[in-house]
N, C-alpha and C positions, 0 to 999 in steps of 0.2 A: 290821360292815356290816349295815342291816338289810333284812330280806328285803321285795323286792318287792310281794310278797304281801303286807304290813303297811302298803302306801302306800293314799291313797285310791285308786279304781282310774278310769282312766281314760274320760274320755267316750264315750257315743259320739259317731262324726262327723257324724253329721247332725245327730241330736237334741241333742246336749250333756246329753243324761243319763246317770247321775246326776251332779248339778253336784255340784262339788268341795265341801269343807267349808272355811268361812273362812280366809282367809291371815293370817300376820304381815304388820302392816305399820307402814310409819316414816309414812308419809302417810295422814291418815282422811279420804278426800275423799269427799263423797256425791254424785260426778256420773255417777250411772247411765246405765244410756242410756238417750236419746230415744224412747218412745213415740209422740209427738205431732207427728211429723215424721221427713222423709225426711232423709240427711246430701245434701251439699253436694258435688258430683263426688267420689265417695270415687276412689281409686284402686282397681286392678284387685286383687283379691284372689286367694291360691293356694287357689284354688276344690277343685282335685283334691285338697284336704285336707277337706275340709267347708266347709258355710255359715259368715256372718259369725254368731255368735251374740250379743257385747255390743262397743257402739264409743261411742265419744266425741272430741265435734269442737266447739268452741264458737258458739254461737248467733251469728248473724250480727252481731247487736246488740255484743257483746263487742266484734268488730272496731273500732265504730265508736267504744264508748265508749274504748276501750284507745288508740285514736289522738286521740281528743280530749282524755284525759288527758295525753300526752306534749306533745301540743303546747302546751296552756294551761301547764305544768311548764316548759317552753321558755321561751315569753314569761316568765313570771313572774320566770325567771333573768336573760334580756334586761333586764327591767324596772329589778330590786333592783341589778344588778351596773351597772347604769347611772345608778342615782338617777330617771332621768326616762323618759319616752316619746319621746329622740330617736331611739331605736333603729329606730321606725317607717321611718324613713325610710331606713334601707338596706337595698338588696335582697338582699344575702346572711343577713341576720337570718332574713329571710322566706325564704329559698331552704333555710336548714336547718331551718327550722319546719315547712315540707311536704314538706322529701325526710322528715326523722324520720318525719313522719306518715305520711305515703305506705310506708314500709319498715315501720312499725308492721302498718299494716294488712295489708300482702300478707304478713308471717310470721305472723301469725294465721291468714290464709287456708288455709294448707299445715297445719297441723296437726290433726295426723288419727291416732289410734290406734283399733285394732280386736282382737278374737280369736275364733278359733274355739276349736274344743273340744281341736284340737291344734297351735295356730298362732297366733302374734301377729303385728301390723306394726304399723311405725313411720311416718307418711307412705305409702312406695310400696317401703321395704323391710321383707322378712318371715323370722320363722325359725319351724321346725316346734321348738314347745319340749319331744317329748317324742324329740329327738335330738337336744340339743345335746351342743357339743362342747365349749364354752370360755366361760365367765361371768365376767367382771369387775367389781367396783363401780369405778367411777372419779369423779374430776370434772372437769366440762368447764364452764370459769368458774365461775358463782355456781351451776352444778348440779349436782347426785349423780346418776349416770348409770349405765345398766350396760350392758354392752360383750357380745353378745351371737352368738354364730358357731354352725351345726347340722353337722351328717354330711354335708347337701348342697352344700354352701360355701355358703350364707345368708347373711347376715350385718347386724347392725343397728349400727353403728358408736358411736350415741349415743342412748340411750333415757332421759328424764327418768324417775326412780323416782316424783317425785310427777304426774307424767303417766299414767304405768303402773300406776299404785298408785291414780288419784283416781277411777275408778271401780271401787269393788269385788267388786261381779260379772264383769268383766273380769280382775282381779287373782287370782282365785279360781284363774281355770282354767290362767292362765300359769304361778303357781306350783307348782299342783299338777303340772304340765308339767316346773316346773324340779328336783322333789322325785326324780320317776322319771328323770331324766336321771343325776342327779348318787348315783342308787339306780343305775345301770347300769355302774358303774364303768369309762366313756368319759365321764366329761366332766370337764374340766381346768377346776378350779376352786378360791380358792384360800384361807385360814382367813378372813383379813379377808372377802370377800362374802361367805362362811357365815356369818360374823357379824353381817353387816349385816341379811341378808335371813333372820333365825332359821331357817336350816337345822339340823337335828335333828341335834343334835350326834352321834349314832351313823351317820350318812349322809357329813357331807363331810371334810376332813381336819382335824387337829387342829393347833393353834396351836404355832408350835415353843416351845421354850426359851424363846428372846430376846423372841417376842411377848409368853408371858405374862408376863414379866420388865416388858416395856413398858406393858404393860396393868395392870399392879399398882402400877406407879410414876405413871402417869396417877389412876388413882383415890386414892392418896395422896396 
């Protein structure tokens, strides 16, 4: 196990200095945060933790292109799988071209990730990451998720890694959050998400038998 004392050391909460030192990561997204602009109704943040320090929410623009992608992808299926444009003329064609679009847009609206210096959130759920309790990699359909629960019952159910991950000054402070957690030997975590997220192999548990058994047989 290695000593506490050997992690980066944690922010402070107001200032978030000194910022943490680069994280590992599976996603290199460069969407820092907005300078140039206010976000968009954030939710209520756990204030009594510190200020928002680094968040990301996609420009309103996104919405609108992301839903006129889907729909144009729509027709075009209508179109080919029809041969012709008699699709025009029925109204359920149309009815699932703008519920799509319409549901498009409103889940883009909601998405919202932020952190402080010792706190992340998902949307309008938040964990303090320098007491978590339980860390999972999962996946939830086509996403790599991590599964996230604190000391205060917190809890973030489903968190994109390349959401968490896409902006890196964000991703800095989380992780260095999840380093001293899993340094505190409370938090239940388990070989595979140390592996995902390169937790330092002398911090989280070690892969049994059968993993590396599987793990050698994968790369062969």
């Amino acid at each position: 196990m290695v000593n506490p004392i050997d992690l980066p050391p944690m922010p402070d909460s107001i200032t978030g200095e000194p910022r943490p030192p680069q994280a590992p990561r599976i996603y290199h997204g460069t969407e820092y945060t907005p300078l140039e602009r206010n976000p968009r109704n954030p939710p209520d943040a756990p204030d009594h933790l510190g200020p928002t320090l680094e968040w990301f929410q996609p420009h309103v623009r996104e919405k609108y292109i992301s839903a006129f992608t889907l729909m144009t992808i729509t027709v075009a299926f209508f179109t080919i799988s029809n041969g012709d444009l008699r699709w025009i003329h029925w109204w359920g064609a149309w009815l699932i071209i703008t519920a799509g679009g319409w549901l498009m847009f409103r889940g883009i609206r909601n998405h919202w990730t932020a952190a402080g210096s010792t706190w992340v959130q998902c949307r309008d759920s938040w964990v303090d990451t320098y007491h978590l309790t339980r860390i999972r990699f999962s996946a939830d359909g086509p996403n790599r998720v991590l599964r996230l629960k604190d000391a205060h019952g917190n809890e973030i159910h489903s968190f994109k890694i390349s959401d968490i991950q896409g902006n890196p000054d964000l991703w800095d402070l989380v992780y260095n959050g999840i380093l001293h957690s899993v340094a505190s030997d409370n938090c239940d975590i388990d070989a595979k998400t140390c592996h995902i997220l390169k937790i330092p192999y002398e911090l989280g548990p070690r892969p049994t038998r059968s993993e590396r058994i599987r793990g050698r047989r994968r790369r062969g």
